[in-house]
PDB file with SEQRES, HELIX, SHEET and CRYST1 records, atoms N, CA, C and O in Angstrom:
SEQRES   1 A   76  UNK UNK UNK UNK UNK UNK UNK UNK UNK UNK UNK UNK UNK          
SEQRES   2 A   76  UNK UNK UNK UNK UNK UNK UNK UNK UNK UNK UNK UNK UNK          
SEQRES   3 A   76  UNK UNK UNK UNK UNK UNK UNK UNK UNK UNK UNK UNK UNK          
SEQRES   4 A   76  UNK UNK UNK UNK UNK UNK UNK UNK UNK UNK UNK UNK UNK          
SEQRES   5 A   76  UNK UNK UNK UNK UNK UNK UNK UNK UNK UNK UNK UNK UNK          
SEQRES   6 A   76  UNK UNK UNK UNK UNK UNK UNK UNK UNK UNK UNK                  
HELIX    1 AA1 UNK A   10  UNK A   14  1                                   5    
HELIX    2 AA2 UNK A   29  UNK A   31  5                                   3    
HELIX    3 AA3 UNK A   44  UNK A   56  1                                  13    
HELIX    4 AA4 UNK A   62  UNK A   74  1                                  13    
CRYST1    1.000    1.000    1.000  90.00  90.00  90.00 P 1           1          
ATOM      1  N   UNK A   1    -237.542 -89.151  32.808  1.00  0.00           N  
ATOM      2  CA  UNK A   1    -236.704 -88.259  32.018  1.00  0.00           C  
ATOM      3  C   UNK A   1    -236.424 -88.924  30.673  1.00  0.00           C  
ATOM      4  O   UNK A   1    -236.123 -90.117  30.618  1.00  0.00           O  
ATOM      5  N   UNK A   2    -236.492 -88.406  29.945  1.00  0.00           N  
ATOM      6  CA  UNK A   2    -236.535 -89.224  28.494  1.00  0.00           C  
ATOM      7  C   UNK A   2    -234.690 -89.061  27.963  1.00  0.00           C  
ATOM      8  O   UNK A   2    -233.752 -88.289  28.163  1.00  0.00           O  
ATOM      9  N   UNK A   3    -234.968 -90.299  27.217  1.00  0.00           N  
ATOM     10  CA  UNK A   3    -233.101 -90.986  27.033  1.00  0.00           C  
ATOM     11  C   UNK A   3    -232.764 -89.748  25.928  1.00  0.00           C  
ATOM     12  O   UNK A   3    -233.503 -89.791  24.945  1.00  0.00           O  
ATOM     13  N   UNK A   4    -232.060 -88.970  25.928  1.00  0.00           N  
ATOM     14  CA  UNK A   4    -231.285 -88.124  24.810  1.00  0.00           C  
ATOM     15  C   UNK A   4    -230.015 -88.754  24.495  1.00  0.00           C  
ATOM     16  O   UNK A   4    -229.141 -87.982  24.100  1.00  0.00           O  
ATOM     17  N   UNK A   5    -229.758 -89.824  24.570  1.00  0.00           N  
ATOM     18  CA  UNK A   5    -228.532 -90.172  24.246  1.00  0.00           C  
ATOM     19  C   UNK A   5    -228.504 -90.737  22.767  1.00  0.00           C  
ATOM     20  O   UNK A   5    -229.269 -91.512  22.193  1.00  0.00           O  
ATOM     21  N   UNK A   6    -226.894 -89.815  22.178  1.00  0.00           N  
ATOM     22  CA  UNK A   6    -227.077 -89.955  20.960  1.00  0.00           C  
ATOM     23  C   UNK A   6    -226.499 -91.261  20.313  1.00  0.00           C  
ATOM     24  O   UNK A   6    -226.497 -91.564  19.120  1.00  0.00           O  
ATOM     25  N   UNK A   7    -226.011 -91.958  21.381  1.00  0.00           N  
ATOM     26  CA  UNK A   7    -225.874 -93.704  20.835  1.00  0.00           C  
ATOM     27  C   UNK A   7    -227.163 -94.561  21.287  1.00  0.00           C  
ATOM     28  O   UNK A   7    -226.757 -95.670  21.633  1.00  0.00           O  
ATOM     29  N   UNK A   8    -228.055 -94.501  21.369  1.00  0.00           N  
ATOM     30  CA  UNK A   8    -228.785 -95.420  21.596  1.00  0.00           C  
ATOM     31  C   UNK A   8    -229.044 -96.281  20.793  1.00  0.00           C  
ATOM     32  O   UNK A   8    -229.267 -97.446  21.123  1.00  0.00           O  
ATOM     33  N   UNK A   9    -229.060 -95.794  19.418  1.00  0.00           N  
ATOM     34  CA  UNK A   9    -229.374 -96.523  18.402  1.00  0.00           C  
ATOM     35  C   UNK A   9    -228.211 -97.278  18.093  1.00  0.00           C  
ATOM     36  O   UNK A   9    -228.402 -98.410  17.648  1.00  0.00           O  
ATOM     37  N   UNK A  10    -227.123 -96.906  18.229  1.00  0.00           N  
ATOM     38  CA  UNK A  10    -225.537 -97.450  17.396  1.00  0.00           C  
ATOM     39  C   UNK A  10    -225.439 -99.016  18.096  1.00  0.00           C  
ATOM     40  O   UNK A  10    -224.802 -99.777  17.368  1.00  0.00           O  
ATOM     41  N   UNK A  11    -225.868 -99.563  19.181  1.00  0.00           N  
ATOM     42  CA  UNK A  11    -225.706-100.897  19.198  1.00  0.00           C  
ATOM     43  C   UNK A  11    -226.391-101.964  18.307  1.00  0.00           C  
ATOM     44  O   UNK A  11    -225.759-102.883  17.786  1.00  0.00           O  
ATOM     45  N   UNK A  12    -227.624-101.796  18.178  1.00  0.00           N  
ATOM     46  CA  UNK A  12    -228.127-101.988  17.156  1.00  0.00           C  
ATOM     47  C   UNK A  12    -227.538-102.032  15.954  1.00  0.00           C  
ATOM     48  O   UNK A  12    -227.134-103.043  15.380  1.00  0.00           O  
ATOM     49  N   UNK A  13    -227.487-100.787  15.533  1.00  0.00           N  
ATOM     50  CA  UNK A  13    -226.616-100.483  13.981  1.00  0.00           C  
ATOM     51  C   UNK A  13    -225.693-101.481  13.746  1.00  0.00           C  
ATOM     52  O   UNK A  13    -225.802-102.098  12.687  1.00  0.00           O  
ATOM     53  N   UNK A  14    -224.760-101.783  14.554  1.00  0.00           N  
ATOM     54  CA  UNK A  14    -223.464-102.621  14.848  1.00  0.00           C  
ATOM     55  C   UNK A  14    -224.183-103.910  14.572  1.00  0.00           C  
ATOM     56  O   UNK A  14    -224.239-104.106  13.358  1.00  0.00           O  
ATOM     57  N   UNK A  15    -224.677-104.729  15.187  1.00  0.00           N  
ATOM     58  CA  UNK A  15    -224.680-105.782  15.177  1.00  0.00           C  
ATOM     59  C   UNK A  15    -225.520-106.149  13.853  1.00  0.00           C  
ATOM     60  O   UNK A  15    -225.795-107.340  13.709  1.00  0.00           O  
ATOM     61  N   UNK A  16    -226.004-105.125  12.753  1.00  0.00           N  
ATOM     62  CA  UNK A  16    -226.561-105.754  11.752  1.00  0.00           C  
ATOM     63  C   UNK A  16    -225.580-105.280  10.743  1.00  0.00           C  
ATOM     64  O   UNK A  16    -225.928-105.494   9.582  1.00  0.00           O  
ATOM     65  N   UNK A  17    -224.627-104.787  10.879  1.00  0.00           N  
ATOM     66  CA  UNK A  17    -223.451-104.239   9.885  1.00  0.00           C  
ATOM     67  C   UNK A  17    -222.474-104.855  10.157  1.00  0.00           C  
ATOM     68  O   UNK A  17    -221.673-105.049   9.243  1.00  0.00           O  
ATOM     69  N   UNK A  18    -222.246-105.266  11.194  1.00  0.00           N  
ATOM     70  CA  UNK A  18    -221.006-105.822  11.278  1.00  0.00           C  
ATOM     71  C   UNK A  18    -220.465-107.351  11.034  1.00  0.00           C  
ATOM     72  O   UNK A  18    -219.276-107.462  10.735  1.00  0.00           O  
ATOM     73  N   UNK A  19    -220.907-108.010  11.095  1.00  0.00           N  
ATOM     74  CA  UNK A  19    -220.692-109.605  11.276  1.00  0.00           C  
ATOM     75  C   UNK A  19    -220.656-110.128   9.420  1.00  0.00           C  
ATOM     76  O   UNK A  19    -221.542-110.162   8.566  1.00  0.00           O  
ATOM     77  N   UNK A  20    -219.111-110.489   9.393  1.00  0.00           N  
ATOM     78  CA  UNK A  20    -219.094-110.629   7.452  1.00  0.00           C  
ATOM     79  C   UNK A  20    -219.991-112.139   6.913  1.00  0.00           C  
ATOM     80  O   UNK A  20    -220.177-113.228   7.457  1.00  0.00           O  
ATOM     81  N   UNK A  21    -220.232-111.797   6.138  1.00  0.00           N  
ATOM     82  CA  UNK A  21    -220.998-113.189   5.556  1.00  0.00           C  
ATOM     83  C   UNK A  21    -219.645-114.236   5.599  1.00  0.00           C  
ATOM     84  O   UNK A  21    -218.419-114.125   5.616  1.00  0.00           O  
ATOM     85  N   UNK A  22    -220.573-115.221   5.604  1.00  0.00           N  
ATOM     86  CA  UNK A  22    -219.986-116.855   5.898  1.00  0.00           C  
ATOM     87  C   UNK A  22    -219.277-117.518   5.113  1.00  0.00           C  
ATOM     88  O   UNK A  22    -219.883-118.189   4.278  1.00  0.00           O  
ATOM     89  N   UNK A  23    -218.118-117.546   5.116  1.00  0.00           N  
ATOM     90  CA  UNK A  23    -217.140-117.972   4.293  1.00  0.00           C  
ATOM     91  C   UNK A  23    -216.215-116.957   3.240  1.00  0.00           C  
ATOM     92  O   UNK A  23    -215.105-117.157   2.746  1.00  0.00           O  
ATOM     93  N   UNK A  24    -216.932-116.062   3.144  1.00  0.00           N  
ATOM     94  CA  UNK A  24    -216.217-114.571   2.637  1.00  0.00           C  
ATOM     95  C   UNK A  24    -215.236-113.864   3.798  1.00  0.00           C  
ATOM     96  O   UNK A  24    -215.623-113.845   4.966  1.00  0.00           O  
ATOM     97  N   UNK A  25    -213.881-113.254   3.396  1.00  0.00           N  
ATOM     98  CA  UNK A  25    -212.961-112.703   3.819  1.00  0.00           C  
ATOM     99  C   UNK A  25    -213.524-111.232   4.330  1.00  0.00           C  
ATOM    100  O   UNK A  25    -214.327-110.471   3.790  1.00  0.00           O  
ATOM    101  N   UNK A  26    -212.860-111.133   5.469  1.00  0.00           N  
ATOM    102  CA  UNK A  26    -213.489-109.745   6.115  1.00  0.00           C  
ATOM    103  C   UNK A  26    -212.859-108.640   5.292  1.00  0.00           C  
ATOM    104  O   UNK A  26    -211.665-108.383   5.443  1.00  0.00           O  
ATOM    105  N   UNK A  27    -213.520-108.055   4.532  1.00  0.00           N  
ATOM    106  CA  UNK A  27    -212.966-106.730   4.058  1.00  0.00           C  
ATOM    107  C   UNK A  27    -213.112-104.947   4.906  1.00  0.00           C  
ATOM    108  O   UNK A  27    -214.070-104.352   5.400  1.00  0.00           O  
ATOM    109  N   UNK A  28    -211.799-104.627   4.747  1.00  0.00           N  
ATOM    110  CA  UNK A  28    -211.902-103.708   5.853  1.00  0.00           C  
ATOM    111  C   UNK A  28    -212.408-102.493   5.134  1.00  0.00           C  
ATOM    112  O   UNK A  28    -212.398-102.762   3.933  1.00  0.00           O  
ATOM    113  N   UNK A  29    -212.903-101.112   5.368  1.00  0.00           N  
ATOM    114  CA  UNK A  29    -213.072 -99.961   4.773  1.00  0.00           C  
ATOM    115  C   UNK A  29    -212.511 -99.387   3.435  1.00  0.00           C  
ATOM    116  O   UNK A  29    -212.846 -98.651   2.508  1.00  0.00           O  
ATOM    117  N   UNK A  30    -211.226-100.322   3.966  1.00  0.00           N  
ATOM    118  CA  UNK A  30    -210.078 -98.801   3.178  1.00  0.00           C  
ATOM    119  C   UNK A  30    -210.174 -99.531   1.420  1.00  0.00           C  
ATOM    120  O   UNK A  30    -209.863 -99.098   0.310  1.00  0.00           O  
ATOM    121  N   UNK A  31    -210.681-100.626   1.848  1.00  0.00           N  
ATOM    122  CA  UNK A  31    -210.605-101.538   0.426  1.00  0.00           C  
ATOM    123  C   UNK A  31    -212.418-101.740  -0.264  1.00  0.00           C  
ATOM    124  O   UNK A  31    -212.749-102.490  -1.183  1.00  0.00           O  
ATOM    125  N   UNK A  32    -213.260-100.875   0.484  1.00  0.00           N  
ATOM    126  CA  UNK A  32    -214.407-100.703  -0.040  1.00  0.00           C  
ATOM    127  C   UNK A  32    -214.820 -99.631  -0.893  1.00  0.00           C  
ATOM    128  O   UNK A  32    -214.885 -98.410  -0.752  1.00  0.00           O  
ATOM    129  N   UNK A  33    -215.074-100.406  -1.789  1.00  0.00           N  
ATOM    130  CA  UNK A  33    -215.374 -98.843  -3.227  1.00  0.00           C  
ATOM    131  C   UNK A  33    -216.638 -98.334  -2.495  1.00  0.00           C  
ATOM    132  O   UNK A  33    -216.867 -97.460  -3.330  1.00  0.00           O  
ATOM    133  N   UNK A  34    -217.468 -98.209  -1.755  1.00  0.00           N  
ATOM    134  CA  UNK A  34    -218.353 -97.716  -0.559  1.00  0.00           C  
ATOM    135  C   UNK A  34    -218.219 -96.576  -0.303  1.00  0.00           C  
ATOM    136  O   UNK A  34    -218.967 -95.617  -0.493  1.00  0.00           O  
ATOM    137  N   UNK A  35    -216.296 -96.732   0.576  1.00  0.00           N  
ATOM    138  CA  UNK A  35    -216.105 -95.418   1.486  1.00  0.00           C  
ATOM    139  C   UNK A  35    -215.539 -95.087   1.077  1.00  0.00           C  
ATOM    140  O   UNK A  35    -215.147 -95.733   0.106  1.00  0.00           O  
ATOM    141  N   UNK A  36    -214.794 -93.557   1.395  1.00  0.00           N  
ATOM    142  CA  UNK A  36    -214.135 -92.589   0.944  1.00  0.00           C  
ATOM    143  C   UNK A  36    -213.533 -92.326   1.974  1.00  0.00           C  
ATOM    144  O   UNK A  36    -214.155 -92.661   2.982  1.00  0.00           O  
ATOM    145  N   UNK A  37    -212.091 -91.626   2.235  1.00  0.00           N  
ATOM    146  CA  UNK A  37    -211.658 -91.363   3.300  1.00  0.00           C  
ATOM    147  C   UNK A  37    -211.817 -89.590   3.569  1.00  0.00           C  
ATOM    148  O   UNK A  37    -212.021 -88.889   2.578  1.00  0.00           O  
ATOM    149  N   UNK A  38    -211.756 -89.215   4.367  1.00  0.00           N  
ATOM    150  CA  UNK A  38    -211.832 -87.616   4.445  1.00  0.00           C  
ATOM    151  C   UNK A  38    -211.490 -87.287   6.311  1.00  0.00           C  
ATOM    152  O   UNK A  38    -211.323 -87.974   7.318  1.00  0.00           O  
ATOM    153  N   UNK A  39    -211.511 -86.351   6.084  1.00  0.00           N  
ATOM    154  CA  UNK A  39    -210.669 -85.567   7.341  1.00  0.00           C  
ATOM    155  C   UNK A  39    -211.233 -84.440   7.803  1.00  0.00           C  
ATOM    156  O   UNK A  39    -211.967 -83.778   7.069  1.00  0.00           O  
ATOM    157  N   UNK A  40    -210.929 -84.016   9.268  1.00  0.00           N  
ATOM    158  CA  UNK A  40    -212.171 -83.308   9.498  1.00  0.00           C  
ATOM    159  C   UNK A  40    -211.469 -82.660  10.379  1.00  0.00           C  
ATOM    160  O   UNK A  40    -210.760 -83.315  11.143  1.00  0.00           O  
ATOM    161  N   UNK A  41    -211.512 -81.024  10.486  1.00  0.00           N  
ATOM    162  CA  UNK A  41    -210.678 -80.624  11.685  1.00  0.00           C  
ATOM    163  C   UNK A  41    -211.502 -80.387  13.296  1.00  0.00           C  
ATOM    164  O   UNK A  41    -211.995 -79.275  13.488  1.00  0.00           O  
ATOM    165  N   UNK A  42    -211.616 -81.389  14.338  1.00  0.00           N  
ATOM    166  CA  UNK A  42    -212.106 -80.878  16.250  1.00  0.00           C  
ATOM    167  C   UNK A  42    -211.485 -80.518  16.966  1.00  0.00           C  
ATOM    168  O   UNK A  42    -210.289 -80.805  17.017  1.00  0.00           O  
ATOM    169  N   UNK A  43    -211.947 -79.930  17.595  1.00  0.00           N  
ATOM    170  CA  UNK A  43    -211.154 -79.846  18.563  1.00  0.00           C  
ATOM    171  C   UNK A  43    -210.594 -81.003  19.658  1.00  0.00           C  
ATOM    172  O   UNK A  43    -211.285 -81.992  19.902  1.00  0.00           O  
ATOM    173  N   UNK A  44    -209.580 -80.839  20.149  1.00  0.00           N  
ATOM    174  CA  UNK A  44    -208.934 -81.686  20.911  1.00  0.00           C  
ATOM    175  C   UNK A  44    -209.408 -82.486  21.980  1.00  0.00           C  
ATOM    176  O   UNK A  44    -209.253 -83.702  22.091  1.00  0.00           O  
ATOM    177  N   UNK A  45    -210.140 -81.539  22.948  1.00  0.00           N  
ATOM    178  CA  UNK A  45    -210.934 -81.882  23.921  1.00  0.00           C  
ATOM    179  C   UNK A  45    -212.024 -82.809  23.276  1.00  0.00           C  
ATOM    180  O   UNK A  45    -212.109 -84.025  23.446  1.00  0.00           O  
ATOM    181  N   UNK A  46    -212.712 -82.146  22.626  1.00  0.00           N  
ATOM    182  CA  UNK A  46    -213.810 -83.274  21.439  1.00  0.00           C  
ATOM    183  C   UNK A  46    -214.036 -84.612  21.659  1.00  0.00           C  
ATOM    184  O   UNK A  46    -214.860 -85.342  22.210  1.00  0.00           O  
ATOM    185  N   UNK A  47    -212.403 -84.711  20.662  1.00  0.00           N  
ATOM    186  CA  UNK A  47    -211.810 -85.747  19.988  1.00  0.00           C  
ATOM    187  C   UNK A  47    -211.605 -86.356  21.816  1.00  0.00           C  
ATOM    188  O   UNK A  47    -212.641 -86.394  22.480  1.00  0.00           O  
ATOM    189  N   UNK A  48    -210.962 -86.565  22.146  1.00  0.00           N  
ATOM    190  CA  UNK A  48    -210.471 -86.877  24.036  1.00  0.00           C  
ATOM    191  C   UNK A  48    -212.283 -87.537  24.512  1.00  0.00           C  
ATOM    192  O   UNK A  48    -212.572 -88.575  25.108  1.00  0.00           O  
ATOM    193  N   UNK A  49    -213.028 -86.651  24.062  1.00  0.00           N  
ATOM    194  CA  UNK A  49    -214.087 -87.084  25.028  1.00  0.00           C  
ATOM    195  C   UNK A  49    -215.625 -88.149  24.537  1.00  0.00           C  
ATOM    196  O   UNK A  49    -216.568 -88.707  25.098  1.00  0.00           O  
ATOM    197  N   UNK A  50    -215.009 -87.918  22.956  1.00  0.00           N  
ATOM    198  CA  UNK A  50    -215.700 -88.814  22.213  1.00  0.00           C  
ATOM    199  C   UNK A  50    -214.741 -90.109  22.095  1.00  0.00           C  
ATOM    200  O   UNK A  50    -215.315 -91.158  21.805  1.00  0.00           O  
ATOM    201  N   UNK A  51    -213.493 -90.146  22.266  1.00  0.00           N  
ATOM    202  CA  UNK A  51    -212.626 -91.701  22.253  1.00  0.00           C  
ATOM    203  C   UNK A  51    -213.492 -92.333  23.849  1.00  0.00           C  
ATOM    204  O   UNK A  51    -214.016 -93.446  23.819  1.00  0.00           O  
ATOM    205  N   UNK A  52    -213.511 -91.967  24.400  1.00  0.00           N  
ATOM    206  CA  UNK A  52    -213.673 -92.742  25.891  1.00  0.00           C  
ATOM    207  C   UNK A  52    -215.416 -92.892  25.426  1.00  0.00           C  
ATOM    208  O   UNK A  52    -215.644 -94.047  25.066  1.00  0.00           O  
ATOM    209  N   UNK A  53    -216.383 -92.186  25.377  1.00  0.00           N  
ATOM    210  CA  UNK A  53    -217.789 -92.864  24.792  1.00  0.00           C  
ATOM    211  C   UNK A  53    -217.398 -93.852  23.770  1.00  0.00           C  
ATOM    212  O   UNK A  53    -218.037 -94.902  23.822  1.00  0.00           O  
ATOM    213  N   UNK A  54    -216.559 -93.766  22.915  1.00  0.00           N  
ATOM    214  CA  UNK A  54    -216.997 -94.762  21.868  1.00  0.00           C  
ATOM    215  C   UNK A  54    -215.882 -96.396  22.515  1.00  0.00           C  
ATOM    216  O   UNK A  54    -215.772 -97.416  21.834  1.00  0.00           O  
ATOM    217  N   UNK A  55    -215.471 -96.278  23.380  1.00  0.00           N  
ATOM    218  CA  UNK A  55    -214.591 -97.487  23.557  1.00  0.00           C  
ATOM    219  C   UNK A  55    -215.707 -97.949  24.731  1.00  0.00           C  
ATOM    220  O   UNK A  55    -216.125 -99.105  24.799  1.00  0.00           O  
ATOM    221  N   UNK A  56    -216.125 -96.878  25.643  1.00  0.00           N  
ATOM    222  CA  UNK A  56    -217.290 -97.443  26.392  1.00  0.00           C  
ATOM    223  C   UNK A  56    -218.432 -98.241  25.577  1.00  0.00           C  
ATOM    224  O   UNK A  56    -218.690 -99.403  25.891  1.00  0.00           O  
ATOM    225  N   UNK A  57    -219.198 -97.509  24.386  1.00  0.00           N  
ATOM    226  CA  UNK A  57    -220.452 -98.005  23.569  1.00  0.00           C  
ATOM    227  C   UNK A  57    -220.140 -99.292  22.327  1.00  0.00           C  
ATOM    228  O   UNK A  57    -220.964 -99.806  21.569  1.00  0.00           O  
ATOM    229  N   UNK A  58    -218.224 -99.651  22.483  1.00  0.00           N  
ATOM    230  CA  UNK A  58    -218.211-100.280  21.277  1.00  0.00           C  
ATOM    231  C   UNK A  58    -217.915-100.311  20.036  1.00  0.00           C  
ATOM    232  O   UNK A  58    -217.729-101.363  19.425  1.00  0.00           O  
ATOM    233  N   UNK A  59    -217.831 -99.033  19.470  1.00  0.00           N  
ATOM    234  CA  UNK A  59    -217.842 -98.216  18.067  1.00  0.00           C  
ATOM    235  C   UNK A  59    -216.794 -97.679  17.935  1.00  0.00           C  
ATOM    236  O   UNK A  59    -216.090 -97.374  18.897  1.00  0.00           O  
ATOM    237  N   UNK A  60    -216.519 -97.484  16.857  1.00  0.00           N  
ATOM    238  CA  UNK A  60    -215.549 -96.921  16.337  1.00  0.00           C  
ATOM    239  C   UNK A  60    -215.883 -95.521  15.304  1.00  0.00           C  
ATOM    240  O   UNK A  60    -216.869 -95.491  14.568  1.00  0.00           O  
ATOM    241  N   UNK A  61    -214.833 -94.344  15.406  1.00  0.00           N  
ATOM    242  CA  UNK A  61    -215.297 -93.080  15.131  1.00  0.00           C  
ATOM    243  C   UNK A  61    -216.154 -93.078  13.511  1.00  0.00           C  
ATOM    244  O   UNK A  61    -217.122 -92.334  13.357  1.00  0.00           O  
ATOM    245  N   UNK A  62    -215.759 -93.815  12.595  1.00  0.00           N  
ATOM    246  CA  UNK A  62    -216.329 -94.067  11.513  1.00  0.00           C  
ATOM    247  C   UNK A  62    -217.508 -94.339  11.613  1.00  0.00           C  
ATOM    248  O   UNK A  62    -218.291 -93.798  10.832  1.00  0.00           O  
ATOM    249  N   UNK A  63    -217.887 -95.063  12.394  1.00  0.00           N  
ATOM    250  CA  UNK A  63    -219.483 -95.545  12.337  1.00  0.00           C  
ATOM    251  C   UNK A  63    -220.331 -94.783  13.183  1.00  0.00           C  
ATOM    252  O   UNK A  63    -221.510 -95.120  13.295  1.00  0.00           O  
ATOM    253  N   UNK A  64    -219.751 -93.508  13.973  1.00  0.00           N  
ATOM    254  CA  UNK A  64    -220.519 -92.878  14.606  1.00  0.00           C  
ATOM    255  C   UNK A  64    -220.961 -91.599  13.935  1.00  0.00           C  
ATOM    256  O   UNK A  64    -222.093 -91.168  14.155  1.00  0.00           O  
ATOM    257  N   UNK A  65    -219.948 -90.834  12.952  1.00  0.00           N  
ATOM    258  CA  UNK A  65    -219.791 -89.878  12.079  1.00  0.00           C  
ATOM    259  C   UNK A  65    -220.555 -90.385  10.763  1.00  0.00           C  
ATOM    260  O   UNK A  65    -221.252 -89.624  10.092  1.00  0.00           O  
ATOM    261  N   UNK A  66    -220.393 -91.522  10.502  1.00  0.00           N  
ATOM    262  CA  UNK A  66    -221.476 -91.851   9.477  1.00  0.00           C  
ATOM    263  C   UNK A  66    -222.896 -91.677   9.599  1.00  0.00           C  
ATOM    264  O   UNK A  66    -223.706 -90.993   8.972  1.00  0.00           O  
ATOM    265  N   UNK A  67    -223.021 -92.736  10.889  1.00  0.00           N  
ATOM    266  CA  UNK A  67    -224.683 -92.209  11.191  1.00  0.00           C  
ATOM    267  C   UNK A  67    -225.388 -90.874  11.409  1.00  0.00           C  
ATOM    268  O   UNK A  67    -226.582 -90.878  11.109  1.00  0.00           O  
ATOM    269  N   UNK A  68    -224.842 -89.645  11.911  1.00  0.00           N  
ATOM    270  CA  UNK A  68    -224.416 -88.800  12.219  1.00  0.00           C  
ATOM    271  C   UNK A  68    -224.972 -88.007  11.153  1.00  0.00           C  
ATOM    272  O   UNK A  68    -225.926 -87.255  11.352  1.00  0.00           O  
ATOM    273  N   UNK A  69    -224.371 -88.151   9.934  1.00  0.00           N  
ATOM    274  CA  UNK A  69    -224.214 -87.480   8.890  1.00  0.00           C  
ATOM    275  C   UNK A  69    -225.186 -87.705   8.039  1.00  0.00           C  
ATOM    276  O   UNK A  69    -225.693 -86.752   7.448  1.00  0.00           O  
ATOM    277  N   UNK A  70    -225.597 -88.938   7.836  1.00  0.00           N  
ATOM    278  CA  UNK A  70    -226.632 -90.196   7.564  1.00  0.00           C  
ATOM    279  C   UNK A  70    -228.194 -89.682   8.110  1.00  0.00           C  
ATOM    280  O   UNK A  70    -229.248 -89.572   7.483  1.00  0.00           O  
ATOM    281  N   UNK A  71    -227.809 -89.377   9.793  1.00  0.00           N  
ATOM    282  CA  UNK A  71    -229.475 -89.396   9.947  1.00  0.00           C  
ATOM    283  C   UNK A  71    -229.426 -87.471   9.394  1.00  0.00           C  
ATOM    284  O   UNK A  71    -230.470 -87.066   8.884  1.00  0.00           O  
ATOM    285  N   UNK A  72    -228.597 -86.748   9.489  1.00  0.00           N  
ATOM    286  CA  UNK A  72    -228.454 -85.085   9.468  1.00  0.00           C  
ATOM    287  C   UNK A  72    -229.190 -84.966   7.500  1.00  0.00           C  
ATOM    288  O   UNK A  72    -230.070 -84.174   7.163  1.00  0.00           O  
ATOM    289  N   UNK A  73    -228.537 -85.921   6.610  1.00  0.00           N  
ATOM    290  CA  UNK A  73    -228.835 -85.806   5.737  1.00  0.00           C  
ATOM    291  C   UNK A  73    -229.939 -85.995   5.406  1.00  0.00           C  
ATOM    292  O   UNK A  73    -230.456 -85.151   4.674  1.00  0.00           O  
ATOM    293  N   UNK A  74    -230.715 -87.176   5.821  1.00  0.00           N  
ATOM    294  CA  UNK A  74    -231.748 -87.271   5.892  1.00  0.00           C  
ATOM    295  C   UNK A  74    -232.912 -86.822   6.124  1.00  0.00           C  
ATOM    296  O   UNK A  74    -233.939 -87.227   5.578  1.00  0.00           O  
ATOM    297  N   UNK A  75    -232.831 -85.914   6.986  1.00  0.00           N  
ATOM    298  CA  UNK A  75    -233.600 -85.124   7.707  1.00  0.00           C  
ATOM    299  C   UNK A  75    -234.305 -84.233   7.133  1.00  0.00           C  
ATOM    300  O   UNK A  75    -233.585 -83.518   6.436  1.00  0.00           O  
ATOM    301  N   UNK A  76    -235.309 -83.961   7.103  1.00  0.00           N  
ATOM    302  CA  UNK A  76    -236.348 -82.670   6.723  1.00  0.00           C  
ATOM    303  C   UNK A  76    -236.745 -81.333   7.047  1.00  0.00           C  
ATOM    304  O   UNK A  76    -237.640 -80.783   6.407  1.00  0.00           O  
TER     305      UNK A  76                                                      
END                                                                             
């Protein structure tokens, strides 16, 4: 049966994004001219059932909605 799961890739992702260079101060999001903050209205249940995947896979909702959006944009 072939893997449809839509984190397969995100462990990966993580471990080459995440870890700050060596001797530099960890800078968090909110202080990166990078990101932007924005808001998004789900539903409740959603939101409930994507917190428990992403504390299971590791991630945090930012980096899953990025890729998300990332591979959607991309796309042809």
């Amino acid at each position: 049966m072939p893997n449809n799961n839509m984190f397969a890739g995100l462990k990966s992702l993580k471990k080459e994004t995440s870890a700050p260079a060596v001797g530099r101060a960890k800078r968090g999001k909110s202080s990166d001219p990078d990101y932007a903050q924005t808001s998004v209205y789900l539903k409740r249940e959603t939101i409930k059932k994507a917190q428990v995947r992403l504390i299971e896979e590791d991630f945090d909702f930012s980096e899953l909605v990025e890729k998300l959006l990332r591979d959607w944009v991309e796309k042809k």
